[in-house]
N, CA, C and O atoms as a printed pandas DataFrame, in Angstrom:
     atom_number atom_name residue_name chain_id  residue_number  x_coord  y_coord  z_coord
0              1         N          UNK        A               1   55.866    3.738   43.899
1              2        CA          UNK        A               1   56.284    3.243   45.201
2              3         C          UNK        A               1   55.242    2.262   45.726
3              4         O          UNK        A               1   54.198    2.225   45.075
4              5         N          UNK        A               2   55.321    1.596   46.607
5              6        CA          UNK        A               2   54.697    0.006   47.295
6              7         C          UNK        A               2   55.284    0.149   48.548
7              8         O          UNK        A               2   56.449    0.425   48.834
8              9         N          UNK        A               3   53.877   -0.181   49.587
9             10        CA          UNK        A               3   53.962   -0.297   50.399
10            11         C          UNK        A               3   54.374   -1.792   51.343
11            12         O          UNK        A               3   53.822   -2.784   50.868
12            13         N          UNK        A               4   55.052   -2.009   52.304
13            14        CA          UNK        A               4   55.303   -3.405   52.960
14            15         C          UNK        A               4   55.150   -3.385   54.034
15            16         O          UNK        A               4   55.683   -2.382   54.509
16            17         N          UNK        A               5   54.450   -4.273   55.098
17            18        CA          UNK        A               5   54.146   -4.265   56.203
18            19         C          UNK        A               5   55.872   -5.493   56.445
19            20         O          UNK        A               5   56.002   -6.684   56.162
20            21         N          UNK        A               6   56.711   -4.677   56.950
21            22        CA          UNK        A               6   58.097   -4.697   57.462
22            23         C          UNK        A               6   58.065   -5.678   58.491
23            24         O          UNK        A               6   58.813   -6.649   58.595
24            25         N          UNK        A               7   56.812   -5.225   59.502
25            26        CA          UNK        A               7   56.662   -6.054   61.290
26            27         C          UNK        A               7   56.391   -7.408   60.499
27            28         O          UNK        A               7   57.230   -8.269   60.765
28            29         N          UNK        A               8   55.530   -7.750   59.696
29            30        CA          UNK        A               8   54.839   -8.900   59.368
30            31         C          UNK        A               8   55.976   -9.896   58.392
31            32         O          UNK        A               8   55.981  -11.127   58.370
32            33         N          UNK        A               9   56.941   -8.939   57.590
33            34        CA          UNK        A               9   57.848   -9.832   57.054
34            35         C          UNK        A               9   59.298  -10.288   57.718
35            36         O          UNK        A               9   59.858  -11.315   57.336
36            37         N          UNK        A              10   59.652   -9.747   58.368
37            38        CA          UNK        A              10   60.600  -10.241   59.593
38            39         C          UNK        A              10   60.194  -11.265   60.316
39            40         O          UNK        A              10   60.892  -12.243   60.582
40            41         N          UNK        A              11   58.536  -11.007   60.821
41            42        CA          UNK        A              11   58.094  -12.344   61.841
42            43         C          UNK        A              11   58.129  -13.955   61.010
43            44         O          UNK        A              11   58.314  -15.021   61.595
44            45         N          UNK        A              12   57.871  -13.769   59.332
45            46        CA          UNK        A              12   56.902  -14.437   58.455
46            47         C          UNK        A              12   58.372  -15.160   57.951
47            48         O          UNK        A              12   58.386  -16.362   57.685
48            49         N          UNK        A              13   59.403  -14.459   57.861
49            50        CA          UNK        A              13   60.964  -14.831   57.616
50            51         C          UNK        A              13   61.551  -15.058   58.933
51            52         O          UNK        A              13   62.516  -14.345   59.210
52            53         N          UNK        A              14   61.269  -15.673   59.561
53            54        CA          UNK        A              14   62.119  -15.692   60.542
54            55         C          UNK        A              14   62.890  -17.060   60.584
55            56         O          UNK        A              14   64.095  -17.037   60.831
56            57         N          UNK        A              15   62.163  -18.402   60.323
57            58        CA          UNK        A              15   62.937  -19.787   59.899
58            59         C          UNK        A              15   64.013  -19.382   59.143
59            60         O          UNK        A              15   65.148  -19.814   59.344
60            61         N          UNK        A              16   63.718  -18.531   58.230
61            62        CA          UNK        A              16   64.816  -18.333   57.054
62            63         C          UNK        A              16   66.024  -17.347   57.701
63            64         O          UNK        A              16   67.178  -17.674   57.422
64            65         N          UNK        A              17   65.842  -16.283   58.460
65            66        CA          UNK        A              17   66.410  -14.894   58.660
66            67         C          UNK        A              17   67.023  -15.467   59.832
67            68         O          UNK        A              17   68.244  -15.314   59.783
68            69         N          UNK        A              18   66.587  -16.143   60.995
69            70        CA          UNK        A              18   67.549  -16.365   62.221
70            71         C          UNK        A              18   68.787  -17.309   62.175
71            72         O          UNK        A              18   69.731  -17.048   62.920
72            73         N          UNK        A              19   68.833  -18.219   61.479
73            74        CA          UNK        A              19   70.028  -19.020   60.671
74            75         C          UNK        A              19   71.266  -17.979   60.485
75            76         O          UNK        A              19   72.261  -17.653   61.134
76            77         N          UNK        A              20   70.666  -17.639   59.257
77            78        CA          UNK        A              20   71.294  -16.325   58.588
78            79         C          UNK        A              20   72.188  -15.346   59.353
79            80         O          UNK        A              20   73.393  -15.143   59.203
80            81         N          UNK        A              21   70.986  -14.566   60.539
81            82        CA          UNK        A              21   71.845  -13.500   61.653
82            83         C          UNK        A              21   72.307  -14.215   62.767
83            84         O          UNK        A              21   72.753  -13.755   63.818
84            85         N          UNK        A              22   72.147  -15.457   62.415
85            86        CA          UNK        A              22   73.149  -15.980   63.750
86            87         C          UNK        A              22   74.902  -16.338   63.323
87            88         O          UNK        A              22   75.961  -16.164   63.926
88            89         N          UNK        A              23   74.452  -17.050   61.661
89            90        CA          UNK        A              23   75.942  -17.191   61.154
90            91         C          UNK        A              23   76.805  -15.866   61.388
91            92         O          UNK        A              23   77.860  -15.671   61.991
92            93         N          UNK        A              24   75.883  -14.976   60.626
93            94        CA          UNK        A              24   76.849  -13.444   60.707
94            95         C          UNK        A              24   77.391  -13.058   62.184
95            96         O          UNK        A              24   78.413  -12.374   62.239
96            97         N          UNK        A              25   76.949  -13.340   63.021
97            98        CA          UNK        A              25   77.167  -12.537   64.388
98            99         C          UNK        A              25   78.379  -13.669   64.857
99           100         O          UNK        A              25   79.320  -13.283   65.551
100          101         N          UNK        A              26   78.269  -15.074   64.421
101          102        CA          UNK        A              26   79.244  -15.842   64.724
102          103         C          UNK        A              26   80.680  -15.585   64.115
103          104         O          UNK        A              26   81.761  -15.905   64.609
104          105         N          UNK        A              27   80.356  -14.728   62.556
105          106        CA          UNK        A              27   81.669  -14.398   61.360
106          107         C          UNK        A              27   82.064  -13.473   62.107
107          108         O          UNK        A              27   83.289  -13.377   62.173
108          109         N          UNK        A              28   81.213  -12.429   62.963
109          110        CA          UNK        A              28   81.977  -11.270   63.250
110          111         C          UNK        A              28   82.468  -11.451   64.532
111          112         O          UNK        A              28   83.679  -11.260   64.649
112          113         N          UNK        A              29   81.723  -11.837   65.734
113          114        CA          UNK        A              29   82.182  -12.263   66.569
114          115         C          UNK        A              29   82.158  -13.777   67.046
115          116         O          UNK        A              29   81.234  -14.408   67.559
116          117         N          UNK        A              30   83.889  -14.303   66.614
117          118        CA          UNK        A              30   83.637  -15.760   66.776
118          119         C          UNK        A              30   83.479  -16.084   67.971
119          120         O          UNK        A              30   82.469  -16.765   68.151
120          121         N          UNK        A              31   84.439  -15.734   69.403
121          122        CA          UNK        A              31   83.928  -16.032   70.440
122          123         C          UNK        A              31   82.933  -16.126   71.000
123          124         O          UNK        A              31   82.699  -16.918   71.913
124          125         N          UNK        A              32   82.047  -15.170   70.443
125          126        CA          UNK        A              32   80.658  -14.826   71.411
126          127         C          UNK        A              32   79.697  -16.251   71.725
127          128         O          UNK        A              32   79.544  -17.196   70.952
128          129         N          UNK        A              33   79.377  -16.162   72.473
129          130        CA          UNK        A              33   77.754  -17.033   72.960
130          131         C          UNK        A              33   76.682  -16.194   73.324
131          132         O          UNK        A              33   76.601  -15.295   74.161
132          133         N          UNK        A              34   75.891  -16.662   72.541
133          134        CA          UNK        A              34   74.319  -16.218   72.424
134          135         C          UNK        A              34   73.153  -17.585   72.344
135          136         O          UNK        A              34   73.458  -18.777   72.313
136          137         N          UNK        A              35   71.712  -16.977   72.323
137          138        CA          UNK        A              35   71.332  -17.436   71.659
138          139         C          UNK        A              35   70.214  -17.181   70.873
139          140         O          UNK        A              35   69.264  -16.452   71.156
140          141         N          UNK        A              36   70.371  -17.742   70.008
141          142        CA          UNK        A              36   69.796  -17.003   68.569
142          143         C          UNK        A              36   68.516  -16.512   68.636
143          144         O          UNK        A              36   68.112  -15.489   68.084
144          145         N          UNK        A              37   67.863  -17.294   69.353
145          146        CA          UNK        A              37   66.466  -17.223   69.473
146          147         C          UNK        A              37   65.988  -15.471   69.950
147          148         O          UNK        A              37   65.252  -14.638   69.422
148          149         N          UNK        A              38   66.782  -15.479   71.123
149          150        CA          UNK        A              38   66.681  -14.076   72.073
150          151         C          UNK        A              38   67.736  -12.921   70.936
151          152         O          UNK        A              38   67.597  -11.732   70.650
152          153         N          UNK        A              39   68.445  -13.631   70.656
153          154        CA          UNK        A              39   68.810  -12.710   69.528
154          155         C          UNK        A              39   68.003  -11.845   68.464
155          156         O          UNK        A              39   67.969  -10.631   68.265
156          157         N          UNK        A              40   67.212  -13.179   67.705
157          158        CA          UNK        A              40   66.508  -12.676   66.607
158          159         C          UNK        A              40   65.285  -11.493   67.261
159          160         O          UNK        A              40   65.075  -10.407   66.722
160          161         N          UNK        A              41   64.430  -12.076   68.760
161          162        CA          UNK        A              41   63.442  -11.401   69.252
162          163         C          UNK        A              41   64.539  -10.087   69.543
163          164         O          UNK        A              41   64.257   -9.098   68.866
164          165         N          UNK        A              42   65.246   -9.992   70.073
165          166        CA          UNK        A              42   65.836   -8.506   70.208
166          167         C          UNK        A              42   65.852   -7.807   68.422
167          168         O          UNK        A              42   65.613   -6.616   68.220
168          169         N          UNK        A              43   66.102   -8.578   67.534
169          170        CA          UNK        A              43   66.342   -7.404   66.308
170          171         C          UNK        A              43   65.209   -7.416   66.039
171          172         O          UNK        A              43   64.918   -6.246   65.795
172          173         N          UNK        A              44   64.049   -8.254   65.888
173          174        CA          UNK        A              44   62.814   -7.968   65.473
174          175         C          UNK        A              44   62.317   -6.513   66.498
175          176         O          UNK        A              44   61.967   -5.458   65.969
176          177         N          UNK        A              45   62.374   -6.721   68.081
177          178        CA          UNK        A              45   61.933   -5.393   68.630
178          179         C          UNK        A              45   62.166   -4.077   68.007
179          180         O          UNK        A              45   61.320   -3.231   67.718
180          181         N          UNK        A              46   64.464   -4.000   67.717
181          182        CA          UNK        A              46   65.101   -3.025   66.988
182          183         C          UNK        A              46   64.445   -2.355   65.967
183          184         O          UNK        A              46   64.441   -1.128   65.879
184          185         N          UNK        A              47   63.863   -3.136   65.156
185          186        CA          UNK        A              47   63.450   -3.001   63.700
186          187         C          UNK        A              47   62.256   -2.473   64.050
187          188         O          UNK        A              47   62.326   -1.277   63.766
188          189         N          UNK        A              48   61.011   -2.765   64.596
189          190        CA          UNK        A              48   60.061   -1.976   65.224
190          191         C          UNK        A              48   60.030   -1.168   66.139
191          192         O          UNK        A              48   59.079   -0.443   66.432
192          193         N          UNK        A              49   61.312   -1.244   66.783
193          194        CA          UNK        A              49   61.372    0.475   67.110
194          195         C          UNK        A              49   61.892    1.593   66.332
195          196         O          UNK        A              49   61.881    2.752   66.746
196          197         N          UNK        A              50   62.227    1.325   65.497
197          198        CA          UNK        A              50   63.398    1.939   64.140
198          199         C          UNK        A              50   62.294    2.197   62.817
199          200         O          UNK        A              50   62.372    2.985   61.874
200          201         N          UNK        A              51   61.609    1.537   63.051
201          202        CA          UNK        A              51   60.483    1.397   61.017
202          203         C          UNK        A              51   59.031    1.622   61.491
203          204         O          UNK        A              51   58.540    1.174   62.528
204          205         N          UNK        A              52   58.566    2.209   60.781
205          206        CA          UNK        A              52   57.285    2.084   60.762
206          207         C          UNK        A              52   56.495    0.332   60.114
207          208         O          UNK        A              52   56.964   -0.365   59.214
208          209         N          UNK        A              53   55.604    0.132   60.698
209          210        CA          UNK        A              53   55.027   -1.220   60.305
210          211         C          UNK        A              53   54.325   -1.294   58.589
211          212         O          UNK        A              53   53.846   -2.339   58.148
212          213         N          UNK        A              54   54.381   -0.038   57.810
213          214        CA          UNK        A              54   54.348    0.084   56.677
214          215         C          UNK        A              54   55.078    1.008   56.187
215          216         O          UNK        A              54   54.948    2.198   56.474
216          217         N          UNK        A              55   56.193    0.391   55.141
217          218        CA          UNK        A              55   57.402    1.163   55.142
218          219         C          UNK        A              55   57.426    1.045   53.489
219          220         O          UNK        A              55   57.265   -0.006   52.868
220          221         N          UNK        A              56   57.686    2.487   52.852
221          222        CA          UNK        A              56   57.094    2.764   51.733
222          223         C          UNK        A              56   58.852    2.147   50.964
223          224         O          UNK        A              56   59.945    2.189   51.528
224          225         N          UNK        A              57   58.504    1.574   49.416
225          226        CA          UNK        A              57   59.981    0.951   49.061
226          227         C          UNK        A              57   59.636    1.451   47.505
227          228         O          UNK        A              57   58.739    2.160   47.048
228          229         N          UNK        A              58   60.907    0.665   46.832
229          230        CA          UNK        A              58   60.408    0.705   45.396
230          231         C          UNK        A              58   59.643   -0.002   44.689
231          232         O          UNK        A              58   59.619   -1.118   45.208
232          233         N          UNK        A              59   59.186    0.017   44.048
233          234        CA          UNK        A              59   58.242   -1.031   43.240
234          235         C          UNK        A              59   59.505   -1.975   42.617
235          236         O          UNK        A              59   59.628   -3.181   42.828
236          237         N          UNK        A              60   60.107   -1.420   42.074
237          238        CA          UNK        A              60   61.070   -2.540   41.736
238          239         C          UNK        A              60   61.564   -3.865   42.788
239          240         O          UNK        A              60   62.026   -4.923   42.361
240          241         N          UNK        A              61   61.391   -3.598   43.973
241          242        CA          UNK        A              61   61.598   -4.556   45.356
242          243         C          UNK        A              61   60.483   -5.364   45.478
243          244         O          UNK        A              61   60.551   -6.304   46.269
244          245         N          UNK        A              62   59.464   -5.178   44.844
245          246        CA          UNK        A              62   58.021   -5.977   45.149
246          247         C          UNK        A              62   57.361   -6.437   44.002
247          248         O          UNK        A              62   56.839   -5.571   43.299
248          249         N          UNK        A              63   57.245   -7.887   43.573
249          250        CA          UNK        A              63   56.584   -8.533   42.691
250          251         C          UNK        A              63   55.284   -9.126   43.074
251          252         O          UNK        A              63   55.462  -10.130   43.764
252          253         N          UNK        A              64   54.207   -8.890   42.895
253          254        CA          UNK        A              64   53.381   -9.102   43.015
254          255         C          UNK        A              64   52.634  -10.688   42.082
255          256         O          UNK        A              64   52.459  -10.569   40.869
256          257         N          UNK        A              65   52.321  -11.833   42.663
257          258        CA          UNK        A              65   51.910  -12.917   42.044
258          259         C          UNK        A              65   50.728  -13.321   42.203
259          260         O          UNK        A              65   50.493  -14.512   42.410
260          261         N          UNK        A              66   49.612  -12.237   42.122
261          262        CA          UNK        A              66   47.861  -12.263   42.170
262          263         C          UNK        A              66   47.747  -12.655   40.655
263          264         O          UNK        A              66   46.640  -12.812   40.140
């Protein structure tokens, strides 16, 4: 097992990840207006209130390139 600091890869993905959960929230709810920004800071809070900031996974999930 391998450990991941979870808080640090959500913040570190976030260019990539808020795109992403904004399309989805638009597929599921097309009407809605938001915006993404206050969006993403609300699931990043979710996720740190929900996970610990080192959250134990499989090794198979983590490649290491040292």
């Amino acid at each position: 097992m391998a450990r991941v600091n979870l808080t640090e890869m959500i913040e570190r993905l976030e260019l990539e990840l808020r795109p992403v959960l904004k399309k989805a929230v638009q597929a599921a709810i097309p009407e809605v207006e938001f915006d993404d920004k206050m969006l993403y800071r609300e699931f990043r809070k979710a996720v740190n209130r929900r996970f610990q900031t080192w959250e134990r996974v499989p090794d198979s999930c983590v490649k290491s390139e040292y």
